[in-house]
N, C-alpha and C positions, 0 to 999 in steps of 0.2 A: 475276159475283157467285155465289157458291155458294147450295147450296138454304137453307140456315139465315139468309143474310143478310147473314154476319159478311164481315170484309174481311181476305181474307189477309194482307196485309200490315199490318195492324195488329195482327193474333195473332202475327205473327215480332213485329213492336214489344212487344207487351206481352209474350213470351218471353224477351227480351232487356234488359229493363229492369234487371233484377236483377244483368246484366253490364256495364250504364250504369252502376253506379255506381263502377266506377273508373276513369269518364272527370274523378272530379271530385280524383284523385289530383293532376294538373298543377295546378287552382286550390287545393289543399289546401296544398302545396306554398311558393305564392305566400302566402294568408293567414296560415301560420304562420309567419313573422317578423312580418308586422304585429302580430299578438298579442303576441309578445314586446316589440317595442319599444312599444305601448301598455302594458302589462303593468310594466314596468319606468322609465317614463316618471311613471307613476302613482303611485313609489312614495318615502318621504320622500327630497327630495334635499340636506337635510344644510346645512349655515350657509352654503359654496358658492354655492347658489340666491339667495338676496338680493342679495348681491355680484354674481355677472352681472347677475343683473335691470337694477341700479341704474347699472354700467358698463358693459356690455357691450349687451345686450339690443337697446337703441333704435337703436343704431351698425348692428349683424348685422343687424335686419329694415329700418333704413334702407337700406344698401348693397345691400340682396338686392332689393328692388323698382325701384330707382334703376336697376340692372344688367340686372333681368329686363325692364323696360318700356325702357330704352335700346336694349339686344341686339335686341330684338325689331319695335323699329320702324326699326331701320336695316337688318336681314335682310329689311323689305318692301320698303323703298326700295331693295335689292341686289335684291329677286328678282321682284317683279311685274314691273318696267318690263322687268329680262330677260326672261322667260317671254312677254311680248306681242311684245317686239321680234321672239325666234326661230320665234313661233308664227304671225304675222300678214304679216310683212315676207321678199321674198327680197332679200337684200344676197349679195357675195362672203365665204366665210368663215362664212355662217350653218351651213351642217352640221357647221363643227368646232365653233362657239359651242355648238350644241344637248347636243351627250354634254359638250364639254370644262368646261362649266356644273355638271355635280353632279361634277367633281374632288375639290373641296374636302370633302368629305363623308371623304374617304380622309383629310386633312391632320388629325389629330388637334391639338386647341385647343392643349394645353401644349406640344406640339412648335412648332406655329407663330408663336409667346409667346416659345419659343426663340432664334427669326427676329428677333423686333424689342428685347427684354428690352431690345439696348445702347444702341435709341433714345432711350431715355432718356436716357445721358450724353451724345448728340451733341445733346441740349438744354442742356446746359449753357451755353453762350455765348447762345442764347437769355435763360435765367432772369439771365443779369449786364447784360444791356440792360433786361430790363422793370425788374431791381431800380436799373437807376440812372437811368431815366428816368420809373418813375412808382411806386421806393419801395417799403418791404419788403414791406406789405401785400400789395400787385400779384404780387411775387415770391412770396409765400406761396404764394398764390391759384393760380398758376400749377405751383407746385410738385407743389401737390392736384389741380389739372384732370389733370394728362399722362398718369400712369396710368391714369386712367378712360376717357379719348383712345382709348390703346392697348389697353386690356383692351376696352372693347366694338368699337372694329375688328379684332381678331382673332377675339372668337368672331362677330360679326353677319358677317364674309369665311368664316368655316366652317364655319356652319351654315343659310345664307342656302338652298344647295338644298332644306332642308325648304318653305319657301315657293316656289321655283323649280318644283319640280317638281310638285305639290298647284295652284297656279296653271297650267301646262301644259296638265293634263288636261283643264281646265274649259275653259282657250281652244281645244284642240284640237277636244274635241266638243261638249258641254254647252253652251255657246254661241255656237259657230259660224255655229249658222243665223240667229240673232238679231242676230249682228253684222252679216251679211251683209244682212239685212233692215235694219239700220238704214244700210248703205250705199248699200244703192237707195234709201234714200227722203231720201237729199241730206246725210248726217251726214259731217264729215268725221272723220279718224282719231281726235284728239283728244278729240272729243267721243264717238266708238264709245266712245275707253279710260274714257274717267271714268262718263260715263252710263248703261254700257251694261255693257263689259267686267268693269268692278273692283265694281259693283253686285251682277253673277253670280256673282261670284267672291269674294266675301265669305266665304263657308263656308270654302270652299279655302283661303282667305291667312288667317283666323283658326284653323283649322287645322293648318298650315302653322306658324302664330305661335306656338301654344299649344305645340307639339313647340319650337320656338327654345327660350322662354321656362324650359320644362322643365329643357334643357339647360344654360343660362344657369346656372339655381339651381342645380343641381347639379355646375357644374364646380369642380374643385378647382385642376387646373395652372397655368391661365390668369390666376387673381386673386392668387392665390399668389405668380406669379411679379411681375406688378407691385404687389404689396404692399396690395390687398386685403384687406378682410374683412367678406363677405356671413357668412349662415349654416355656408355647408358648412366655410370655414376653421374656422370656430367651433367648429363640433362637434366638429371634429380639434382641436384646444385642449384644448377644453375633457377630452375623456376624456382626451386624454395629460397632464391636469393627477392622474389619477384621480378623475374624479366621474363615474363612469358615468350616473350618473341624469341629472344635471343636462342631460348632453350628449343622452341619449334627450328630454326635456321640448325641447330645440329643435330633435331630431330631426321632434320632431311637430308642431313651428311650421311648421318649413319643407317635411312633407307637407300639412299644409292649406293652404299657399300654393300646392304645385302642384294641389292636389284644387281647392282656388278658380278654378284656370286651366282645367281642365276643365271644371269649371262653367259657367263665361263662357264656352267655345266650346259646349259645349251650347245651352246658353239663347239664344245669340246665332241657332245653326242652327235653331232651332226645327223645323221640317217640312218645310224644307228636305231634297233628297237630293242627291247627285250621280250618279243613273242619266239615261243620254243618251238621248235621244231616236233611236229606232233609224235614223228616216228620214234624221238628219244625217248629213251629211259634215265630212270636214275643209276649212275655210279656201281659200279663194284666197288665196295669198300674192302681196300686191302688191309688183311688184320696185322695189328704191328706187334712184335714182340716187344718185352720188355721194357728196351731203351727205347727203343719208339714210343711206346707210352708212355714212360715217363718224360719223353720230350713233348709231347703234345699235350698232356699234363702244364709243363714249363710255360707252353705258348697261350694257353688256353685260361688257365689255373688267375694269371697275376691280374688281369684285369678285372676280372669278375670278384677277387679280395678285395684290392683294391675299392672298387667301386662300389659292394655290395654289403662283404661281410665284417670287414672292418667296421667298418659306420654303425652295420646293425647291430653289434656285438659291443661297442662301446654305446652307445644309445640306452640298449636292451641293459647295461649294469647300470650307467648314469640316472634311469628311469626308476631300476628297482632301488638303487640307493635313496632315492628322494620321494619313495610312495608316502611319507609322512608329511610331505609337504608339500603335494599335487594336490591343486584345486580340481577335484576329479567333476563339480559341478559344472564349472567354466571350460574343463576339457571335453564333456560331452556336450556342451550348446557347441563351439567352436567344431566337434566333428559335426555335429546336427546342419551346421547350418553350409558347412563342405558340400556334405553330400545333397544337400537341398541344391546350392547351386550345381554342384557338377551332373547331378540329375536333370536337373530340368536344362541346363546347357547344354547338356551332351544331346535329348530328343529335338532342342530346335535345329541344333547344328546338324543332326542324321535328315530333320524334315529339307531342310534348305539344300545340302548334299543334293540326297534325291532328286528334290525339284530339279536343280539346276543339270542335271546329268540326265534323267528323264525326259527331260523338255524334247531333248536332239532325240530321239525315237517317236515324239510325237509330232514334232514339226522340222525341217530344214532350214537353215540359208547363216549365215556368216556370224546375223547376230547374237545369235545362240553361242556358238564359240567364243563369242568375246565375256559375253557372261558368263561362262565358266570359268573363263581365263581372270576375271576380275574377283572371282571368289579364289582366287587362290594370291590375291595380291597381300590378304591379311596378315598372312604367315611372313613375309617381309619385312613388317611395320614396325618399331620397338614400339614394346606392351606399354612403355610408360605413355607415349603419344598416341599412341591408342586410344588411352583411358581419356587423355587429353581432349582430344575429338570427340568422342565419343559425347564426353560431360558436357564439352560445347553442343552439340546438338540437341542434346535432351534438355538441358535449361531451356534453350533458347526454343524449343518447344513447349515446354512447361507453361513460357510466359506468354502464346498465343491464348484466344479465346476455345476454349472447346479441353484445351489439355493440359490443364490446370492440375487436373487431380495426378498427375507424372508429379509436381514440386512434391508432392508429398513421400515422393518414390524414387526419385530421382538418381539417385545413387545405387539402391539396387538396379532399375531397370537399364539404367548404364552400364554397372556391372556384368548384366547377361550381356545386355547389346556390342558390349567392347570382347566379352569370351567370344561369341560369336563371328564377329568380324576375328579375331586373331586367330582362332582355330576351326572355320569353316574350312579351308585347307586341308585339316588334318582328317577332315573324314570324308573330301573329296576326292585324297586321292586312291584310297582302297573302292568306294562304291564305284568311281571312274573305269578303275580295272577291273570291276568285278560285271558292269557292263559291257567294257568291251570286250571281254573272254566269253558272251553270253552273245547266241546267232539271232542275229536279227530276223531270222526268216519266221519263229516261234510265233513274235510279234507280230510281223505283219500278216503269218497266215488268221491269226488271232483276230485282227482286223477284217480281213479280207470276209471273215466268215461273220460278221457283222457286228462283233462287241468293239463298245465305244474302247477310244483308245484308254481312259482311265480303271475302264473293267480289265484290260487285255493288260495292262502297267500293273494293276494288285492280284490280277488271278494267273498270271504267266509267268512276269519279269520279277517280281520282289519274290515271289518265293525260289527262285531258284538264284537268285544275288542276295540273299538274306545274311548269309556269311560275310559277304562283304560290307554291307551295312551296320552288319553287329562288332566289327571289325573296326570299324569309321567310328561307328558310338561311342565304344571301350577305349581307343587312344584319344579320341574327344574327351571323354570323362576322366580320363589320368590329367590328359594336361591342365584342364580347367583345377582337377583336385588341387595339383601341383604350384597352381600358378600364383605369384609373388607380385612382381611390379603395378599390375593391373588393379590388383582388388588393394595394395596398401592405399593407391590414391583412391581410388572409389567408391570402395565400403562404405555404407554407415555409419556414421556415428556409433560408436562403443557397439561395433560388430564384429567379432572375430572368427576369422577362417580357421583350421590347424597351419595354413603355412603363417599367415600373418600372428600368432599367435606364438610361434615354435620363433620369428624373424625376431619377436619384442623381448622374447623370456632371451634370447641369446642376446642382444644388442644389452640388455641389462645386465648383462653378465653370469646370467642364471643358466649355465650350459646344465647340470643336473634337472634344474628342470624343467628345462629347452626340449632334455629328450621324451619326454614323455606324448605331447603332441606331433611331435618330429617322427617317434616308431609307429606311430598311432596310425600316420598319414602312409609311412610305408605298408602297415598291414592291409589298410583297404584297397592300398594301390596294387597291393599283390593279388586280391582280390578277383580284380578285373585282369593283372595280367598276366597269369598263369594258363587262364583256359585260354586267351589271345596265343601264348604263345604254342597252346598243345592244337589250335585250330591253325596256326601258320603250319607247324609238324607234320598234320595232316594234307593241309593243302599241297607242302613240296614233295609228299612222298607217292 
């Protein structure tokens, strides 16, 4: 301590403060389309508004909650009983169960919706027996169930590893030792999982739930495709009817529906954490014979078909049957210009990340916290109003003096601006943890011994959170790969994505050669999330 008293490292903090403030550029970023579309949302929405209210209205937030609580409580019954089975039990096959379990995460919903869409009419001889043995009512009934069938088994089969993997972690160490203690002391399996296991893991699989449920509300391809209509259909309605307002006012119904979902995982987590107990270990996995395996097979086996290899395998012939009539030149711009954007999305998303989580080791005090908290408001927002906002902003920048040369851009640099804002989130919250499992003392002895704090941030903390980071970049670059609503409004002119490309060949009726950009987009998504998932493998073991 120097003779005055003061603490060096807090005189670099309070020198630096005044350079802190463009770490709240990424949340700045993020909040200005929420503005906008409250802004807009607010403002008269014209004889339109009665008319949905009265038709529309009750249908949209029926179907959206109906969807979001369905999705989500069958992605638990997909994904806890996995997570125990490959965390708890050694059967044959468990090490390819464990990675080949977050597959599905690559299978984008509308592509996989692709996969079953014709199931539908191989119901048909189905609906002519219920209708002539118990009557047209029956047959109605029936006609309205099947989609709903198939719409939440596609997305709770491909988005289930949100709860798969969030459940993992907890079973791997968090409570481990406690299972193990309730094993000596005479409990058998059954009763570990219900009393003991799914007890701990509550945070995690509501967690886990809240991410489904998220998605759920916001998908577009998958409800669409089976004839659907929660919220997100609506709001594409409703503006391609022209009532912009109208469509922002249930823009903001259906962000307080996800904002409500966070909620309820908050509340529910209360004071809860999930930091492990250092002294733990992982698991003894008890080897199962036989019929053990073949039941953890059973539990493990359906969702991952379901969601993965189904789709791949009718795609994978749909693909090879129609290579004579794949625009293979139009298939590789539309991949070229994917991975241009999920590239260059994915490094601003990882910089922003950083920044914002970085900042709080270089400076203190409250408003740092809220700008991290505001970068994670993205991931709430439906993508179509996103893009909305977004596009608002960037014109209405366009037409100042100085930023002109934007009109000419306008649409892509939206494009990124709106991935950014929607999935900053997603690679905030692995760099987040990967800082705070990282001792602060490195840093500030770092400091202390005279490197400014941006030397002691690249030569101390990134290299040993780099994992985390390349962690944050790789589910950033999926999602963006993946992403639908966003880029169909935003894109360019005669620009195509593989997903916006694989959405047109299907809406055209060209399932054969739908799949070829559709497997196209699964392979590179595999790509990236295979070694994601052998570096999660690594990390819980």
């Amino acid at each position: 301590m120097p003779p005055d008293g003061s603490d060096p490292v807090r005189r670099q903090r309070s020198r630096w403060r005044p350079a802190l403030l463009a770490v709240w550029l990424p949340a700045l970023v993020v909040l200005l389309p929420v503005l906008v579309v409250v802004w807009r949302g607010l403002q008269p929405a014209g004889e339109a508004w009665p008319q949905i209210v009265e038709a529309r209205l009750g249908g949209h937030l029926w179907q959206s909650l109906v969807l979001a609580g369905s999705v989500t409580l069958l992605a638990m019954v997909f994904g806890v009983p996995a997570a125990w089975q490959v965390t708890m039990h050694e059967f044959p096959g468990r090490r390819l169960l464990e990675w080949a379990l977050v597959l599905p995460l690559a299978m984008p919903g509308f592509v996989a919706a692709m996969a079953y869409v014709d199931g539908l009419e191989s119901l048909i001889p189905l609906y002519v027996r219920v209708r002539t043995a118990f009557g047209l009512e029956a047959f109605l009934r029936v006609q309205q169930i099947a989609p709903w069938v198939f719409a939440i088994g596609v997305l709770a089969a491909t988005l289930f590893p949100y709860v798969y993997l969030s459940c993992r972690a907890v079973f791997e160490r968090e409570a481990a030792g406690t299972m193990e203690a309730a094993r000596t002391l005479g409990a058998g399996p059954a009763r570990v999982f219900l009393r003991v296991a799914v007890p701990m893991a509550r945070p995690a699989i509501a967690a886990g739930g809240s991410l489904v449920a998220m998605e759920a509300l916001n998908d577009y391809g998958v409800v669409t495709a089976f004839g659907l209509s929660p919220l997100t259909p609506g709001i594409f309605r409703v503006w391609t009817e022209g009532h912009p307002e109208a469509a922002m006012r249930l823009a903001l119904m259906l962000t307080a529906l996800m904002v409500l979902l966070v909620g309820l995982e908050n509340w529910q987590r209360g004071r809860r954490r999930f930091a492990a107990d250092p002294g733990d270990i992982p698991p003894a996995r008890h080897r199962l014979g036989a019929a053990g395996a073949a039941r953890a097979w059973m539990i493990c086996a359906p969702p991952l078909v379901l969601g993965f290899l189904i789709p791949a395998w009718r795609m994978a012939r749909w693909a090879w049957q129609a290579r004579d009539r794949t625009d293979w030149r139009g298939l590789l711009d539309a991949a070229g210009n994917s991975l241009l954007l999920a590239a260059g999305a994915s490094v601003l998303i990882s910089l922003g990340a950083v920044t914002l989580v970085a900042a709080r080791r270089l400076a203190t005090g409250p408003s740092l916290a809220a700008a991290q908290r505001l970068g994670l408001l993205g991931y709430a927002l439906p993508g179509a109003m996103v893009a909305v906002g977004i596009g608002t902003v960037v014109s209405t920048l366009a037409a100042r003096p100085g930023f002109g040369f934007l009109a000419l851009s306008v649409s892509a640099t939206g494009l990124v601006a709106a991935y950014f804002v929607r999935f900053l989130a997603v690679s905030l919250q692995p760099v987040g943890a990967g800082f705070d499992r990282l001792s602060a003392g490195l840093h500030e002895a770092a400091r202390t011994l005279g490197a400014s704090p941006t030397r002691a941030l690249v030569r101390i903390d990134l290299p040993l959170v780099w994992p985390a980071v390349l962690a944050g970049a790789t589910l950033a670059f999926i999602d963006v790969f993946k992403e639908l609503p966003m880029t169909l409004v935003l894109r360019p002119f005669d620009f195509q994505t593989l997903a916006t490309e694989t959405y047109r060949l299907t809406g055209e009726s060209r399932i054969p050669e739908a799949a070829g950009p559709g497997l196209l987009m699964v392979a590179i998504s595999l790509v990236g999330l295979i070694p994601l998932s052998h570096l999660i493998r690594r990390r819980l073991q």
